[in-house]
C-alpha positions in Angstrom: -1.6 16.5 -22.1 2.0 17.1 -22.1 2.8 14.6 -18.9 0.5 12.0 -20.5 2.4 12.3 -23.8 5.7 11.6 -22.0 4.1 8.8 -19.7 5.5 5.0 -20.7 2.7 2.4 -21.6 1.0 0.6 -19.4 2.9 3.1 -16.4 -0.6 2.9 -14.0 -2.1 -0.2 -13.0 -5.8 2.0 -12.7 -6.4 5.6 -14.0 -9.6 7.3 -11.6 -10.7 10.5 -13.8 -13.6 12.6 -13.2 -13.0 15.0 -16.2 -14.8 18.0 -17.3 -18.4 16.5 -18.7 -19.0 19.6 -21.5 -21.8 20.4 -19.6 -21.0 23.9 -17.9 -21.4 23.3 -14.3 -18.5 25.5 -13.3 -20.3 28.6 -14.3 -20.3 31.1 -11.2 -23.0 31.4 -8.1 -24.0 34.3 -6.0 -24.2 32.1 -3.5 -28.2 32.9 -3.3 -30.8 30.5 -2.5 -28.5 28.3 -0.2 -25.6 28.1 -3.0 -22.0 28.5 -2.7 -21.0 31.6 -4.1 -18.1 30.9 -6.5 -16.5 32.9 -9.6 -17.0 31.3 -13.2 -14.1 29.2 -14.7 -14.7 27.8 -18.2 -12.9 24.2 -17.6 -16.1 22.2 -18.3 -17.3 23.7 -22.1 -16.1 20.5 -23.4 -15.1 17.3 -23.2 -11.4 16.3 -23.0 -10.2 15.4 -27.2 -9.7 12.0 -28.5 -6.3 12.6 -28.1 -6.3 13.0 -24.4 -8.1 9.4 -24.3 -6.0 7.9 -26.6 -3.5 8.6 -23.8 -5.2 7.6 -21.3 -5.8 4.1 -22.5 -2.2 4.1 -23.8 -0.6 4.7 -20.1 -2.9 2.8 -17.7 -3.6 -0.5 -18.0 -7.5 0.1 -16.5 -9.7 3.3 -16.3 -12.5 4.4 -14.3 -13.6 7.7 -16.3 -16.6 9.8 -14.6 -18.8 11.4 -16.4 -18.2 8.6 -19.2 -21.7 9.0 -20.2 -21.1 12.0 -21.7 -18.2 10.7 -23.9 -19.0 7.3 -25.1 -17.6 8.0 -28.6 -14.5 7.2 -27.2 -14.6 4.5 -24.8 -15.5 0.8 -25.7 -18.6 -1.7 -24.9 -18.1 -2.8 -21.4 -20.3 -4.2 -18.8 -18.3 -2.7 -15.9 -20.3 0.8 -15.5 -20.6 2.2 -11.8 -23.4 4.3 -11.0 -23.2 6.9 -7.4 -26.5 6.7 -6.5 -27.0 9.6 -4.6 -30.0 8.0 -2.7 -32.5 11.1 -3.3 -35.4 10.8 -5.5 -38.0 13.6 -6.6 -35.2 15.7 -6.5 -34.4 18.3 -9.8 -30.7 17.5 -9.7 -30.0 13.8 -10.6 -30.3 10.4 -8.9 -26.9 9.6 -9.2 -24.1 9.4 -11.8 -22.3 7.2 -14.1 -18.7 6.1 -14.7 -17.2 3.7 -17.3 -14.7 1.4 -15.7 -13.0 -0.9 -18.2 -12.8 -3.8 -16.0 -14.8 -6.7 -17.3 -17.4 -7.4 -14.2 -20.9 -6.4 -14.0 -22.6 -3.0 -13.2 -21.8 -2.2 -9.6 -23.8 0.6 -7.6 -22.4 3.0 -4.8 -24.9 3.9 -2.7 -24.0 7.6 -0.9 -26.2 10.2 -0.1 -26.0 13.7 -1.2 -26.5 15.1 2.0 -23.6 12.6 3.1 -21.8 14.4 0.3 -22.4 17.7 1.3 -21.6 17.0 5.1 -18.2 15.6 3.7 -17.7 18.8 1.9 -18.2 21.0 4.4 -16.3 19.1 6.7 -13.4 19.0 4.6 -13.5 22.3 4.0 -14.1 22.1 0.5 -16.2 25.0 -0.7 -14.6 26.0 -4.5 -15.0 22.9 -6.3 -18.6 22.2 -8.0 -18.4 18.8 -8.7 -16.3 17.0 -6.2 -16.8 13.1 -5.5 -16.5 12.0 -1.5 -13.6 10.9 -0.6 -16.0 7.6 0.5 -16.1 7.1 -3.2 -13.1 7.3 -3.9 -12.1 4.1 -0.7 -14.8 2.2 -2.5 -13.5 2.3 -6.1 -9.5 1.6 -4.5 -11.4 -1.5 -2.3 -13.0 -2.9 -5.1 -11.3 -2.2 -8.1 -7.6 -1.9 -7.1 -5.2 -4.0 -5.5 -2.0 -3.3 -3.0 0.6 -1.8 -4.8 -1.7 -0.9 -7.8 -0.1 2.5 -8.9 -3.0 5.6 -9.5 -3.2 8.1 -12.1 -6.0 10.7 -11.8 -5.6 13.6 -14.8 -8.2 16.1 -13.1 -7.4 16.2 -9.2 -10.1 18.7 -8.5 -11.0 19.0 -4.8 -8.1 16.4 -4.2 -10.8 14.3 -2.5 -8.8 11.2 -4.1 -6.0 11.8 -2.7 -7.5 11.5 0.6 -8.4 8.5 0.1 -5.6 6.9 -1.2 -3.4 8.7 1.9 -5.9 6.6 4.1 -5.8 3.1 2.1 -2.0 3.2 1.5 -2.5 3.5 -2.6 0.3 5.6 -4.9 -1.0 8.3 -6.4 0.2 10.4 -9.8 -2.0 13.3 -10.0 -2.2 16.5 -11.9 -4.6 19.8 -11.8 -3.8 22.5 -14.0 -6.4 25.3 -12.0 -4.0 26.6 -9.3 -6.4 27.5 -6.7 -7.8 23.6 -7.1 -4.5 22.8 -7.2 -3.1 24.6 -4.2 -6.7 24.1 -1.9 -6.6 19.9 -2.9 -2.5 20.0 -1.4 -3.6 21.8 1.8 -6.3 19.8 2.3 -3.7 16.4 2.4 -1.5 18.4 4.2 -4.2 19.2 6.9 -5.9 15.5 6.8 -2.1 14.0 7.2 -1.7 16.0 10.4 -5.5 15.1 11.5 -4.2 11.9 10.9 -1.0 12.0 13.2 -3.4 12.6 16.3 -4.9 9.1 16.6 
């Protein structure tokens, strides 16, 4: 809140933002039953304020928000919803999941599976984040919503699995993460898919 308070308007071309949905998904796993065992954190007992959207909309002149189904008292009508389908059905966690983009085109669909997910999570070594989106995801939002030179802001860096993506398509990228092992697992990981990147 602080950056986004000092932040010019209009600074961003296109905020990305998965944040927390109020649901309570980063409660802690013993890592029984095929789970990853993780320690509780208490980032996702709410949704983000009005305040922090009224930012948000102030600073970037687009928005993609995740989750945006979970706080549509404070976005506006739009047409330009994406849904990750996750391509599993019969399953008890969901099909897929929502985002509210601002952009006025119609409903688009990403289609990636969750065991392609999971396969991208283990191979990016990603094993403390609960709610990471694949770096895939992320190259398909920048390839169809952005544009070269269009300047990112993502507010919740997470796994860092954006900046992956924008490393590979060329895209700047502001980003912040206030939970220092996120923060500090999300910079080695670009650090380690730079030098990955180096070989070929």
């Amino acid at each position: 809140m602080p950056a986004l308070a000092r932040m010019a308007d209009n600074a961003y071309d296109l905020a990305i933002v998965d944040p927390p949905y109020g649901i309570d998904v980063a409660k802690g796993h013993d890592g029984k039953a095929g789970w990853v065992a993780r320690e509780s954190k208490d980032w996702d007992k709410e949704i983000p304020s009005k305040e922090y959207f009224d930012h948000l909309f102030r600073v970037s002149k687009n928005q993609i928000i995740w989750g945006g189904n979970y706080m549509v008292q404070y976005l506006t009508p739009s047409m330009g919803w994406i849904f990750w389908d996750k391509g599993q059905r019969d399953f008890s966690l969901a099909d897929g999941e929502l985002a509210f983009s601002s952009f006025n085109k119609a409903l688009r669909v990403f289609s990636y599976s969750r065991a392609k997910a999971l396969n991208e999570k283990k191979m990016f070594g990603i094993r403390n984040h609960p709610t990471q989106k694949p770096v895939e995801l992320y190259k398909w939002l920048l390839q169809n919503y952005a544009k070269e030179g269009t300047w990112i802001l993502d507010t919740h860096l997470g796994s860092g699995n954006i900046a992956l993506a924008c490393w590979d398509l060329c895209f700047n990228l502001t980003a912040y993460e206030i939970d220092k092992e996120y923060f500090d697992g999300a910079v080695a990981r670009l650090e380690r898919h730079k030098d990955q990147g180096q070989l070929f």
